[in-house]
N, C-alpha and C positions, 0 to 999 in steps of 0.2 A: 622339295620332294626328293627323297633318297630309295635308295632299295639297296638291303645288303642281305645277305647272307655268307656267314663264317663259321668253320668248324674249328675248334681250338683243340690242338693234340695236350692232352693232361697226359701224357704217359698211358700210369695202371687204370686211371679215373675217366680216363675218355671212354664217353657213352659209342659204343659199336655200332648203333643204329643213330648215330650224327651224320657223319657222311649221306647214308642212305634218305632221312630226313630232309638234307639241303638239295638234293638230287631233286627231289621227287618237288619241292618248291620250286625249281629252277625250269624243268621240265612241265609241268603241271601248271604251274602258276604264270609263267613267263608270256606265253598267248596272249590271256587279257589284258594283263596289263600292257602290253605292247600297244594294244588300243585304242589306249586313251593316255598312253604315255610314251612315245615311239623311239626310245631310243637303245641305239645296241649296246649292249654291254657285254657280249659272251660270243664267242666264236661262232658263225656262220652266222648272226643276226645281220640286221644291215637296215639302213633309214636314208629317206633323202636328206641334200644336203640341210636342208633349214633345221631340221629336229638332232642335228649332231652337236656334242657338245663341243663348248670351244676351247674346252683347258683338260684333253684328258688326262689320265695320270695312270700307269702300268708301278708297279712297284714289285722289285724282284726278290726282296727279302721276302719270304712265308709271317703271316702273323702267329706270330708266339704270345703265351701265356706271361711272357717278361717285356716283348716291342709295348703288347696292350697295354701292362702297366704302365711305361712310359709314357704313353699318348694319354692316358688317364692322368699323368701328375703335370704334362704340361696342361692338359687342358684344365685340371683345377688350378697349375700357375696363374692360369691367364683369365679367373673369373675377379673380378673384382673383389677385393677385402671388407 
């Protein structure tokens, strides 16, 4: 089970009400699913120790429109032929 949300900067092409859209999932959304999913992912959450994951991972690069393709061409690297 995963949970994302990404806004991707296109430049001219990035939709204005993007930001405000992941906002409003993050804020909005975030409650219940803590409920039957308990774990933090966002500044000020917090879980006892059992529902912590155990490999987190912070990444300091921002995703771009160019990292994404990467991650898209290793991942079809690596499906079987």
């Amino acid at each position: 089970m995963t949970e994302s949300v990404a806004v991707i900067d296109k430049g001219d092409r990035t939709n204005p009400l993007a930001m405000e859209m992941a906002q409003c999932i993050i804020e909005n959304g975030r409650s219940e699913l803590l409920e039957s999913y308990p774990v933090p992912l966002y500044e000020g959450e917090a879980a006892d120790e059992a529902n912590r994951s155990g490999n987190p991972k912070t990444f300091a690069e921002k995703l771009t429109v160019e990292l994404l393709e990467k991650h898209q061409e290793l991942s079809e690297s690596c499906k079987p032929q």
